[in-house]
Backbone of each chain as ProteinMPNN parsed JSONL, in Angstrom:
{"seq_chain_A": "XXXXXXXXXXXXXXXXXXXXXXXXXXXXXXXXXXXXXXXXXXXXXXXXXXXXXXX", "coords_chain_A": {"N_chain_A": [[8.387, 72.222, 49.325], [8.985, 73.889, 47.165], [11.266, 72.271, 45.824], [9.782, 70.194, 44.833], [7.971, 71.178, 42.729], [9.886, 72.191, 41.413], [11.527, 69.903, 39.935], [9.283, 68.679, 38.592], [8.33, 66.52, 36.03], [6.165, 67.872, 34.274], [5.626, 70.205, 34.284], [7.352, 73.254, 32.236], [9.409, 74.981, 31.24], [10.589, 78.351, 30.702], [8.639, 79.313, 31.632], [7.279, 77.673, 33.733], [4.809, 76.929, 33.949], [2.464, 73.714, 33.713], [1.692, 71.973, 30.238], [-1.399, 71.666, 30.705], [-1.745, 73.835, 32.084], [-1.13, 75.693, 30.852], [-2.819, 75.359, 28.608], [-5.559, 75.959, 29.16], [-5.19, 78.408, 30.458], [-4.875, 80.143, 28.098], [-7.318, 79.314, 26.661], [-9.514, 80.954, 28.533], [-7.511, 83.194, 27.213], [-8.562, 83.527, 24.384], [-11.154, 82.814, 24.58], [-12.673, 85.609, 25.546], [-11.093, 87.402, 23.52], [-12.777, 86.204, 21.523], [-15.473, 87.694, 22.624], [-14.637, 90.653, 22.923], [-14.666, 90.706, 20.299], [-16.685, 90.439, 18.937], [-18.02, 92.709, 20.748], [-16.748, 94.624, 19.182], [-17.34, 94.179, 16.564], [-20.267, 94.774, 16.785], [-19.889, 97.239, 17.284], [-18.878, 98.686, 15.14], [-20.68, 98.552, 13.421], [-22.881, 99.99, 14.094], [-21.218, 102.223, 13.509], [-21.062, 102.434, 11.029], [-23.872, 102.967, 10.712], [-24.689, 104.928, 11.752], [-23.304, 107.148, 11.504], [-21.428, 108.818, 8.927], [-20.017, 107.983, 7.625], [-18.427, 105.381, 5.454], [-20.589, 106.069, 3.91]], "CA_chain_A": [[7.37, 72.393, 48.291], [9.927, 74.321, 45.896], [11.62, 71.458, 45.582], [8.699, 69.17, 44.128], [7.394, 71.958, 41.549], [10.994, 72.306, 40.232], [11.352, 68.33, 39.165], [7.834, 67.877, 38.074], [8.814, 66.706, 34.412], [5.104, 67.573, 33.182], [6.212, 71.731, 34.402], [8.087, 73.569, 31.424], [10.352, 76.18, 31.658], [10.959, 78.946, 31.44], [7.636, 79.89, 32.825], [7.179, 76.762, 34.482], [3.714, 76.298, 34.25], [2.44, 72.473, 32.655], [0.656, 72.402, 29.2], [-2.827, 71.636, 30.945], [-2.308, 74.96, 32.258], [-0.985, 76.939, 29.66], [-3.986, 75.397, 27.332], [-6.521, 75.993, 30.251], [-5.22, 79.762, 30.845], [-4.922, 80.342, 26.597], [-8.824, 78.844, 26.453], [-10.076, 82.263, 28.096], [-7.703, 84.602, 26.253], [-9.404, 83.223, 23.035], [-13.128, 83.556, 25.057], [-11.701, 87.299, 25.611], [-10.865, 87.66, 22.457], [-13.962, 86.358, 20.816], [-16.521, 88.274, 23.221], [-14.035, 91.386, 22.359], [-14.494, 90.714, 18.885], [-18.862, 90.387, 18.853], [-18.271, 94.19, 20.819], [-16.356, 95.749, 18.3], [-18.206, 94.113, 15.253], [-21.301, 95.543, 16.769], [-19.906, 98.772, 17.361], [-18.393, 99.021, 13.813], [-22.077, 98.62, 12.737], [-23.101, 101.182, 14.65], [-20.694, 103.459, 13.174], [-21.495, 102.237, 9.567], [-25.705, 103.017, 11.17], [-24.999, 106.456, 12.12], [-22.126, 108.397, 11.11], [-21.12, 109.274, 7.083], [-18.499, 106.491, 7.262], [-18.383, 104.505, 4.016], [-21.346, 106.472, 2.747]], "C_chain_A": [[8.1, 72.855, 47.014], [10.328, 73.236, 45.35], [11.029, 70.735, 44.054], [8.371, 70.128, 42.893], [8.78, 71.565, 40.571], [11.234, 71.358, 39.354], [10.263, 67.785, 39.022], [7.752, 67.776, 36.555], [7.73, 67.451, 33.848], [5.471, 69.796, 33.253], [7.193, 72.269, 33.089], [8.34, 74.787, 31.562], [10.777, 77.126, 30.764], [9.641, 79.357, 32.749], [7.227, 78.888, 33.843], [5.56, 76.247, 35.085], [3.304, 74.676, 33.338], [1.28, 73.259, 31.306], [-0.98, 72.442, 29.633], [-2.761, 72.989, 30.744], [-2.17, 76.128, 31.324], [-2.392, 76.968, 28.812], [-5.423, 76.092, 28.24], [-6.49, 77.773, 30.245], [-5.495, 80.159, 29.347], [-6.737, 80.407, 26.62], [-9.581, 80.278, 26.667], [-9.275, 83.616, 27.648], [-8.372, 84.877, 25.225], [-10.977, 84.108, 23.637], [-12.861, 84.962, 24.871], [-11.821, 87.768, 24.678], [-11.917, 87.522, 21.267], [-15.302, 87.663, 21.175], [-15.844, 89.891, 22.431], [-14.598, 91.761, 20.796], [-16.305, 90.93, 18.414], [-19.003, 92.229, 18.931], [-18.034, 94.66, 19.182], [-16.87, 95.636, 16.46], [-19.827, 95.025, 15.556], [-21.139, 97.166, 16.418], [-19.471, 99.438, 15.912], [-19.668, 98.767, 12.828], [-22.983, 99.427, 13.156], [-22.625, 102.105, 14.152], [-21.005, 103.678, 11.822], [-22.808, 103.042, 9.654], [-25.641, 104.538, 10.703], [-23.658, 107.377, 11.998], [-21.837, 108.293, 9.029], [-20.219, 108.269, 6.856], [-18.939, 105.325, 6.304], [-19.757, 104.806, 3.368], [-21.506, 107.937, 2.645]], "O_chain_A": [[7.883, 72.31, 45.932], [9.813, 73.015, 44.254], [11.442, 70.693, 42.895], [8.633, 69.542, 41.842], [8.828, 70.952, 39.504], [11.227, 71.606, 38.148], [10.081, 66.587, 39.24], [7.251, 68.66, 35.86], [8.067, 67.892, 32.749], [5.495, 70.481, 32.23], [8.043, 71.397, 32.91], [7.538, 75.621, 31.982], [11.471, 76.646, 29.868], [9.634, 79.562, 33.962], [6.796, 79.356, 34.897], [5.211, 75.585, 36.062], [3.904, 74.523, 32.274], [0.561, 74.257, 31.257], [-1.76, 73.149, 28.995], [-3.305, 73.557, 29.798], [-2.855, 77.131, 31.127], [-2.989, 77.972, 28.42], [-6.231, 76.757, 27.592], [-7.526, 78.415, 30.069], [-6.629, 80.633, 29.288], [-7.331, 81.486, 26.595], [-10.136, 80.866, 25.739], [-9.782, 84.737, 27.611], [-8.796, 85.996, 24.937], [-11.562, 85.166, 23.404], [-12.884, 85.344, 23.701], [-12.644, 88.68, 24.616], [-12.027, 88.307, 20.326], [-15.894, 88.337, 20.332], [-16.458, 90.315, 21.452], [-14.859, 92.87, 20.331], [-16.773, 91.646, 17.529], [-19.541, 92.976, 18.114], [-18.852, 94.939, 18.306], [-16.829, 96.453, 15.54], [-20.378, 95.742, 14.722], [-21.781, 97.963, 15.733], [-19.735, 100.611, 15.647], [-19.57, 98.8, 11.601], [-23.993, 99.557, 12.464], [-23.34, 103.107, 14.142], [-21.207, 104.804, 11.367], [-22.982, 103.836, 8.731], [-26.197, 105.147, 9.789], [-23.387, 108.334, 12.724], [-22.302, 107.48, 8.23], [-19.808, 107.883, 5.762], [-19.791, 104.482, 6.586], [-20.178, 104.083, 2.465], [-22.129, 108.426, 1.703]]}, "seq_chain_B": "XXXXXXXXXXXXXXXXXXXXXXXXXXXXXXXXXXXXXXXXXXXXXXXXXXXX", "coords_chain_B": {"N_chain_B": [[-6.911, 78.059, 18.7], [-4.285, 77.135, 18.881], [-1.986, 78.247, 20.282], [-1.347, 78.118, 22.179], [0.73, 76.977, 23.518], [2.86, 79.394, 24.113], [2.419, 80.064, 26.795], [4.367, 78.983, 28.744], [6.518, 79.829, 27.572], [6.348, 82.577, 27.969], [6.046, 84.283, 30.874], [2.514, 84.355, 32.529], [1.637, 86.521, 33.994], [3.26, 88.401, 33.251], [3.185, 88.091, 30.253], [-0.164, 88.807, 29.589], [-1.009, 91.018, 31.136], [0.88, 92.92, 28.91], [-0.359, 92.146, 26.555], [-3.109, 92.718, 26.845], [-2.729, 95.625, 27.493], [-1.723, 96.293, 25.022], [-3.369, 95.954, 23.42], [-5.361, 98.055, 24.331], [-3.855, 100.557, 23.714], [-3.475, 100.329, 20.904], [-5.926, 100.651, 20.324], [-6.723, 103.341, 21.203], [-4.979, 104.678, 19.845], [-6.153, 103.851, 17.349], [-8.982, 105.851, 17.663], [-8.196, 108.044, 18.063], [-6.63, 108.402, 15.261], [-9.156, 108.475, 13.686], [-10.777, 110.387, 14.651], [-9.208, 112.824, 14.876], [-9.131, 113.069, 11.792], [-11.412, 113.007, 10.934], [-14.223, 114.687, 9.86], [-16.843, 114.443, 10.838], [-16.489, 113.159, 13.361], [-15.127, 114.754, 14.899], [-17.276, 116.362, 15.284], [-19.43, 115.251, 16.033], [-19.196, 114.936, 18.713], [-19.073, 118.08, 19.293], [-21.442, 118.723, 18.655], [-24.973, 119.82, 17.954], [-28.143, 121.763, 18.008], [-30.859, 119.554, 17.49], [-31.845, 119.062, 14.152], [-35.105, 120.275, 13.34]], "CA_chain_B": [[-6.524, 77.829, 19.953], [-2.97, 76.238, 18.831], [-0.948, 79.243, 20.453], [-1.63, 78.167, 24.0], [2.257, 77.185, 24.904], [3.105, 80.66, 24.72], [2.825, 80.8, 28.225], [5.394, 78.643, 28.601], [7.806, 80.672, 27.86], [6.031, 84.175, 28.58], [4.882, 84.086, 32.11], [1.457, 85.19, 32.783], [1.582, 87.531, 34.733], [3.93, 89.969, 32.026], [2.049, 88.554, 28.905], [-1.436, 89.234, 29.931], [-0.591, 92.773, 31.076], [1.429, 93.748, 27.686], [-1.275, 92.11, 25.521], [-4.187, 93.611, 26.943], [-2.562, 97.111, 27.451], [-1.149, 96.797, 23.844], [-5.091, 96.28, 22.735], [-5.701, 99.22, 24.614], [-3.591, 101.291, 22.58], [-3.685, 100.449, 19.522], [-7.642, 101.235, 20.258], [-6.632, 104.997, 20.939], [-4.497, 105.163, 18.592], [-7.259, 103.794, 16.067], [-9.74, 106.07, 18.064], [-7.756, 109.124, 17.716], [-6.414, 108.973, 14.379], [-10.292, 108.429, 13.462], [-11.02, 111.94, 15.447], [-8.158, 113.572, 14.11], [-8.931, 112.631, 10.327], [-12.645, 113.291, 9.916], [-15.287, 116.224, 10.442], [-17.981, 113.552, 11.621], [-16.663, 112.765, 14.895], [-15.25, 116.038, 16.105], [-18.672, 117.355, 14.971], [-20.46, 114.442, 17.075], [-18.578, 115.427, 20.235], [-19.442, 119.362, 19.496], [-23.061, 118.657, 19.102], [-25.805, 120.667, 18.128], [-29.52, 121.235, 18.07], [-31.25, 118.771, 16.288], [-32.491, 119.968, 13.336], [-36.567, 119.989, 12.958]], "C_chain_B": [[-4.534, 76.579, 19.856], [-1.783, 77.219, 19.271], [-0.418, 79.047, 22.204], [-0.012, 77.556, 24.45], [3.224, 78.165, 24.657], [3.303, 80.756, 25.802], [3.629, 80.044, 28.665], [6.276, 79.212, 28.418], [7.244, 82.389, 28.074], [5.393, 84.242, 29.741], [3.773, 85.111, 32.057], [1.307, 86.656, 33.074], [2.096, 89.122, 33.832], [2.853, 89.705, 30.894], [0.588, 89.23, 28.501], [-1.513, 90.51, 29.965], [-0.734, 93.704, 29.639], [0.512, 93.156, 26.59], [-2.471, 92.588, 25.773], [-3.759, 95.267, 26.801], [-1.819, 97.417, 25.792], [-2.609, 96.857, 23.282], [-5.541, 97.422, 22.922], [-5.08, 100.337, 23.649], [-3.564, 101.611, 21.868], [-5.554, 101.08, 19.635], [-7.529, 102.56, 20.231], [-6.306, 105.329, 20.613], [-5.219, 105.032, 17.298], [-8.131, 105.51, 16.306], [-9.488, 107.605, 18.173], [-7.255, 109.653, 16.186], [-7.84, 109.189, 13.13], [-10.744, 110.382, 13.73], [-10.162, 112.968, 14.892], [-8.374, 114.071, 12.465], [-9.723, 112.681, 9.979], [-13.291, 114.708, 10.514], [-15.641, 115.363, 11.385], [-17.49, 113.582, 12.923], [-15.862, 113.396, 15.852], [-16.871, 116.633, 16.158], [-20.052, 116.828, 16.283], [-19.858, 115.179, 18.112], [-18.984, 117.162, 20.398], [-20.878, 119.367, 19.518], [-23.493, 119.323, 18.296], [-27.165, 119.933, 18.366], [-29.966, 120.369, 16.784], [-32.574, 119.356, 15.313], [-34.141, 119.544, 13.162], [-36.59, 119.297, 11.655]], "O_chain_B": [[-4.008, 75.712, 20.555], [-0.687, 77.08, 18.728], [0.395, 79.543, 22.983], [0.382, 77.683, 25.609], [4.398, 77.914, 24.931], [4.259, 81.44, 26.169], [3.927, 80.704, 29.661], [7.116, 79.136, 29.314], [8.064, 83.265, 28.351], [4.163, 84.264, 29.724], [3.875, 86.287, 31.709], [0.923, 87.621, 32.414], [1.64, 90.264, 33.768], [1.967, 90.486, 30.547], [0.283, 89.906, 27.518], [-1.985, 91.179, 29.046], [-1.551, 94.538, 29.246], [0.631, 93.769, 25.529], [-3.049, 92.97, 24.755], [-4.402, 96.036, 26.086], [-1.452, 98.537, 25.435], [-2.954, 97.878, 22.686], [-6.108, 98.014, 22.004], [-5.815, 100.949, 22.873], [-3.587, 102.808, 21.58], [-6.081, 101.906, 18.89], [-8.139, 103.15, 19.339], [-6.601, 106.518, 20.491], [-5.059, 105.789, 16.341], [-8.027, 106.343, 15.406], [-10.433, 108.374, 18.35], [-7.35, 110.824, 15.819], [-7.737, 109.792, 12.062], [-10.918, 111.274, 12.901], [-10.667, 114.001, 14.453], [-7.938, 115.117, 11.983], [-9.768, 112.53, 8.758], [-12.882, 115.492, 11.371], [-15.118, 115.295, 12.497], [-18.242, 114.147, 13.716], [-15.71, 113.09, 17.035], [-17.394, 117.254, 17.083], [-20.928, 117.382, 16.949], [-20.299, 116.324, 18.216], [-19.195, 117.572, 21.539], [-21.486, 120.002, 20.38], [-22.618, 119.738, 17.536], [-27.497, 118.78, 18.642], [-29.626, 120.423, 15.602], [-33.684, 119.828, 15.562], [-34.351, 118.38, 12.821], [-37.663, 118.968, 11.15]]}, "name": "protein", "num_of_chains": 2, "seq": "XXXXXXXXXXXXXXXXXXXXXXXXXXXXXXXXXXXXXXXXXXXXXXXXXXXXXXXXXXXXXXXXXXXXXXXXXXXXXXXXXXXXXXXXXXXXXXXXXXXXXXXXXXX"}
């Protein structure tokens, strides 16, 4: 089985995963990173709501 | 989404780790020098009664 992974041209190295998967695994750091991003806009409107911050 | 062959050369397994736990940080380092640097939000955390 080692074998076959190692000479699978579409595999790239160093990490040796193919681009499907790199783009495939990338796809939900982004999701991640958006959902992430919704929290901390809310919560930074929250802090604007109720604390003295920027007024 | 044009960053995705990164993992290509950073295997998963480390990048994932050191980019989530670097988010983490920098958050308590925001989240402290916030706490550190105003009244407001030692004052929240001490409390009081709420005023009539």
């Amino acid at each position: 089985m080692a074998d076959d992974t190692r000479d699978d041209p579409n595999r790239v190295w160093p990490t040796g995963l193919t681009i499907r998967e790199a783009e495939e695994l990338h796809k939900h750091v982004i999701d991640g990173a958006r959902i992430f991003f919704v929290i901390a806009v809310f919560a930074h409107f929250l802090a604007y709501v109720y604390s003295p911050w920027l007024h | 989404m044009n960053q995705a062959r990164i993992w290509l050369v950073v295997k998963p397994t480390v990048g994932l780790p050191l980019f989530l736990g670097t988010v983490l940080v920098i958050s308590l380092l925001i989240h402290g020098a916030v706490l550190t640097h105003t009244t407001w939000m030692p004052a929240f955390f001490q409390g009081h009664a709420k005023t009539p």
